[in-house]
Kinemage of the C-alpha trace (Angstrom):
@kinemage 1
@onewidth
@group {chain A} dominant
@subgroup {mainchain}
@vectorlist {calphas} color= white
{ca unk a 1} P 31.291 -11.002 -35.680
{ca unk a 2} L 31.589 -7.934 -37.104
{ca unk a 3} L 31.600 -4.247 -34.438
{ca unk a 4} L 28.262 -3.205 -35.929
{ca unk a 5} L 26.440 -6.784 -34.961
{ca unk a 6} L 28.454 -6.406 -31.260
{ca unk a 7} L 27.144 -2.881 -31.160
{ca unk a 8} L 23.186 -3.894 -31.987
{ca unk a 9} L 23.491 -6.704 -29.423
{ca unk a 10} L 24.825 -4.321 -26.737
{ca unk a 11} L 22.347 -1.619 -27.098
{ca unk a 12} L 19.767 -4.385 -27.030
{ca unk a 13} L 21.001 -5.373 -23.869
{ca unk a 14} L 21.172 -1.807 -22.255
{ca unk a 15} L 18.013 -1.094 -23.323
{ca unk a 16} L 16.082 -4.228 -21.761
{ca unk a 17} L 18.134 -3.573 -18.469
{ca unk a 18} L 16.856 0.198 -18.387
{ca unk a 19} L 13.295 -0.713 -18.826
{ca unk a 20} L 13.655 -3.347 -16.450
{ca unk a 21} L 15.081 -0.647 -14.072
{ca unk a 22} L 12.599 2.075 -14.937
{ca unk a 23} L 9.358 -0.725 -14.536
{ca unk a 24} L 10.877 -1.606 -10.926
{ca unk a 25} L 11.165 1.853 -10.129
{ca unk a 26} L 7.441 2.792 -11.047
{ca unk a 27} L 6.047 -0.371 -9.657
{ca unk a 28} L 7.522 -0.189 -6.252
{ca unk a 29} L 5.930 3.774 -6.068
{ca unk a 30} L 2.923 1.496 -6.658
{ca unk a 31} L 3.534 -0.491 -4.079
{ca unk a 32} L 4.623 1.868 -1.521
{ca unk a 33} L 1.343 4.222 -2.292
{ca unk a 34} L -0.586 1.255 -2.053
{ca unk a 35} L 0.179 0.379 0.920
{ca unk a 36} L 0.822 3.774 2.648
{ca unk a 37} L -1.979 5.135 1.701
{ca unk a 38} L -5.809 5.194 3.218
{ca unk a 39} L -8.009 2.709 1.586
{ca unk a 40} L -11.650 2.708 2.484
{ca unk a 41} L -14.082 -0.393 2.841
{ca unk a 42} L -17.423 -0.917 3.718
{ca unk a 43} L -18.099 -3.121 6.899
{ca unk a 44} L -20.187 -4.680 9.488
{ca unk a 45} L -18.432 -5.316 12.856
{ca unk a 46} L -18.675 -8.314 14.248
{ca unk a 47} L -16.261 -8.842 17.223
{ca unk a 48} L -13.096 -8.118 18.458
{ca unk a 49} L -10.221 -8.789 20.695
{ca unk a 50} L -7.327 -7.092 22.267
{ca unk a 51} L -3.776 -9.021 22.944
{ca unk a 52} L -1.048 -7.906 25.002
{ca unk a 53} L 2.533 -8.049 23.288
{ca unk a 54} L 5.566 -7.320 25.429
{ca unk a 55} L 8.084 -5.122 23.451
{ca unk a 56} L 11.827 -5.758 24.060
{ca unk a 57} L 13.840 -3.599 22.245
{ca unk a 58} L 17.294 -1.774 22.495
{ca unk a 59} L 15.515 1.863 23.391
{ca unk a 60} L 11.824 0.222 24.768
{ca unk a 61} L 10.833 -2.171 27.123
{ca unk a 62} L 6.630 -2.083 28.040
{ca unk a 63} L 3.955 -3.890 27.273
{ca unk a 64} L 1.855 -2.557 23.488
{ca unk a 65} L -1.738 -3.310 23.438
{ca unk a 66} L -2.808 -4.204 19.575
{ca unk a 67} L -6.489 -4.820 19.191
{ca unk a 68} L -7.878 -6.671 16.580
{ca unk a 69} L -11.368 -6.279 14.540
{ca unk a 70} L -13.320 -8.957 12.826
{ca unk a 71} L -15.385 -7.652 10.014
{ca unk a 72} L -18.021 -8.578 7.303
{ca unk a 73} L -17.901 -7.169 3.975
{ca unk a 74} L -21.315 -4.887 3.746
{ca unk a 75} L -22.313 -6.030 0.463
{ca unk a 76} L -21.116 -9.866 0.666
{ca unk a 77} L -21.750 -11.086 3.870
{ca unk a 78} L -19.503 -14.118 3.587
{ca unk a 79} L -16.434 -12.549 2.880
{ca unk a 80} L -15.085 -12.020 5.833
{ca unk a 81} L -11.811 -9.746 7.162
{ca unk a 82} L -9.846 -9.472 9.906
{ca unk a 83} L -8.162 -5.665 11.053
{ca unk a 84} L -5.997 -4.770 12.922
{ca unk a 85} L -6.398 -1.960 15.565
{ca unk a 86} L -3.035 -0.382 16.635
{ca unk a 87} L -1.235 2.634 17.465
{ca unk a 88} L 1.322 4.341 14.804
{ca unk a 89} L 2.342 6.836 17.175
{ca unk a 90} L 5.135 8.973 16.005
{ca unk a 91} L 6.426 6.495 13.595
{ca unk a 92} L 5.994 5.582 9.916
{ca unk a 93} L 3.542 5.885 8.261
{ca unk a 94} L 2.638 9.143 10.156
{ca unk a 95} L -0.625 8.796 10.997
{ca unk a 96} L 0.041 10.060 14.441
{ca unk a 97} L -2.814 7.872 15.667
{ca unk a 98} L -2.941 7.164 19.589
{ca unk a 99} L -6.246 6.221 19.756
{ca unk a 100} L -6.135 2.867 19.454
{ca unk a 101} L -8.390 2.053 22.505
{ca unk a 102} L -11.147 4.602 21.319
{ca unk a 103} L -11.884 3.095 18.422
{ca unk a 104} L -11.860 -0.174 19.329
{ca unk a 105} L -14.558 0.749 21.841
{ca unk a 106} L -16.553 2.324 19.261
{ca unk a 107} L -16.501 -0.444 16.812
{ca unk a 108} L -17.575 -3.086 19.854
{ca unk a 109} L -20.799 -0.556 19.778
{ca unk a 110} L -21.460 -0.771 16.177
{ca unk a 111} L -21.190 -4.644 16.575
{ca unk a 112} L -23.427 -4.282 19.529
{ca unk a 113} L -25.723 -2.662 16.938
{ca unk a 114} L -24.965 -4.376 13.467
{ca unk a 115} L -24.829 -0.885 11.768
{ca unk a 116} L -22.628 -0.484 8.459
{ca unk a 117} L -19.655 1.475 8.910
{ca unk a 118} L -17.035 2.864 6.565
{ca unk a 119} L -13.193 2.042 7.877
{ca unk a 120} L -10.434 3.858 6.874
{ca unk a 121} L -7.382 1.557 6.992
{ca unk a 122} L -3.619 1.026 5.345
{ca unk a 123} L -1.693 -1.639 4.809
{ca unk a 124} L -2.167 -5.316 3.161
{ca unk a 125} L -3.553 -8.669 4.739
{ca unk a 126} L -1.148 -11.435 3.783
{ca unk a 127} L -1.544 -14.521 5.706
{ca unk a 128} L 1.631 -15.985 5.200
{ca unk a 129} L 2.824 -13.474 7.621
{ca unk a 130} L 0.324 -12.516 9.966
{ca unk a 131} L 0.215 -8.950 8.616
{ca unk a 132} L -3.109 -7.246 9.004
{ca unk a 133} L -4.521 -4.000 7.689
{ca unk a 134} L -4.330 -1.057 10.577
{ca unk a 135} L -7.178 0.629 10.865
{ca unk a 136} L -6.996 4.568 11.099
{ca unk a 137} L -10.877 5.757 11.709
{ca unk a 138} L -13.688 4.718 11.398
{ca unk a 139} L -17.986 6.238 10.928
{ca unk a 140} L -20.699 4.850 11.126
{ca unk a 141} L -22.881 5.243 7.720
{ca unk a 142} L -26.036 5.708 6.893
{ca unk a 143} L -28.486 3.368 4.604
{ca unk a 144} L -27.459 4.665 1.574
{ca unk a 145} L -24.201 6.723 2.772
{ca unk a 146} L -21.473 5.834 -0.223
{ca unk a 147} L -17.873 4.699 1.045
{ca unk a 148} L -15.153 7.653 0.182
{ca unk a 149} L -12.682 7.044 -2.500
{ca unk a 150} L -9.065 7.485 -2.095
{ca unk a 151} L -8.329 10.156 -5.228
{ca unk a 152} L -4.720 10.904 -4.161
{ca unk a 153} L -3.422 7.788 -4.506
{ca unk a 154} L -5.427 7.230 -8.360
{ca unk a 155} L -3.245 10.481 -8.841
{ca unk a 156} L -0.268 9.020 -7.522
{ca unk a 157} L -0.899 5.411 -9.791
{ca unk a 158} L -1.817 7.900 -12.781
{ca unk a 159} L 1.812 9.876 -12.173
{ca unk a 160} L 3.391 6.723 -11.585
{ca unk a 161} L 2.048 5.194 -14.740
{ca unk a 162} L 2.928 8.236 -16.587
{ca unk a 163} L 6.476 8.670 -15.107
{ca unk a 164} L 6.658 4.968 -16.525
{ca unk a 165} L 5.476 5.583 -20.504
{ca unk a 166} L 7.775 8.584 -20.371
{ca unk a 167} L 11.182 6.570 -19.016
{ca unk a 168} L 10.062 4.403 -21.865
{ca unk a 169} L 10.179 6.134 -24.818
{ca unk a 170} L 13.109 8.279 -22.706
{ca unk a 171} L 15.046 5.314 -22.514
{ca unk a 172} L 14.420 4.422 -26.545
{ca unk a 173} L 15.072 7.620 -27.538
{ca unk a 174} L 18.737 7.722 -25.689
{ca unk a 175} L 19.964 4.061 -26.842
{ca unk a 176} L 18.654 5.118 -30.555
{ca unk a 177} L 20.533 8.311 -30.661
{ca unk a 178} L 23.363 7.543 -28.871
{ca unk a 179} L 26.861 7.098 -30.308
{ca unk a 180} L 28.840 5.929 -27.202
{ca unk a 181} L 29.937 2.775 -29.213
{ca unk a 182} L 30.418 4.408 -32.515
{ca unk a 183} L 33.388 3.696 -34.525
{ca unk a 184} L 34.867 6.888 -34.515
{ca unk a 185} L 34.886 6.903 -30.244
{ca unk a 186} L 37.745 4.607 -30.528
């Protein structure tokens, strides 16, 4: 094999691991923002439950309340969802919510009721591991109240996206005009 053919196949191979590095990069901002970040959903409350967890820790030992919230999906009644309802006090994400108990009274009233509310929640559901959506606040809505849409985190996906197409042709640009394995380096 000749240095030219050795040269090709190496910037190939620097190239493909940059834009493997700069699409992990991009997609786990994705990932963060989408689960960080408020998502909104349109609901109908239809129970709930509270459960007592003891905490053992090295700095905390108490009891922590979490509260669960089963839902219905306003528009599709048979999808149904399960929240849950729990303090993020002064840790991450900083939501600094402490009203944990609050809401949960105020969503047993709107399933008293069966009135359509908007939640605002974070988080993913994934069964595999018990996680549950947390959610932040909640209103009731009106008949034809719309549900709010969360525009900071499109402009997050849109900067993320964008941060992505430029690292591309970045990354092309560098391995094309490069000449860290010219000849005349040796």
């Amino acid at each position: 094999m000749n240095f030219e053919k050795i040269t090709s196949i190496f910037k190939y191979m620097i190239r493909k691991s940059m834009y493997i590095i700069a699409t992990l990069c991009c997609l786990s901002i994705v990932l963060a923002t989408n689960y960080i970040m408020p998502s909104y959903e349109k609901v109908v409350f239809t129970g709930g439950e509270a459960k007592r967890y003891l905490k053992k820790d090295n700095k905390t030992e108490g009891k922590n309340d979490i509260y669960y919230l089963y839902t219905q999906n306003a528009n599709s009644p048979d999808k149904v969802n399960v929240f849950k309802n729990e303090d993020t006090g002064w840790g991450f994400p900083f939501y600094f919510k402490f009203n944990s108990a609050d809401l949960q009274a105020k969503a047993q009233s709107l399933a008293n009721s069966k009135q359509v509310a908007e939640i605002k929640y974070y988080g993913w559901r994934i069964d595999m591991f018990s996680m549950f959506k947390n959610i932040i606040k909640i209103t009731p809505l009106k008949e034809n109240d719309k549900i709010s849409t969360p525009y900071v985190s499109y402009l997050i996906y849109l900067l993320a996206l964008l941060a992505w197409i430029y690292w591309l042709f970045k990354i092309r640009f560098f391995i094309e005009q490069s000449n860290f394995l010219s000849e005349d380096n040796e």
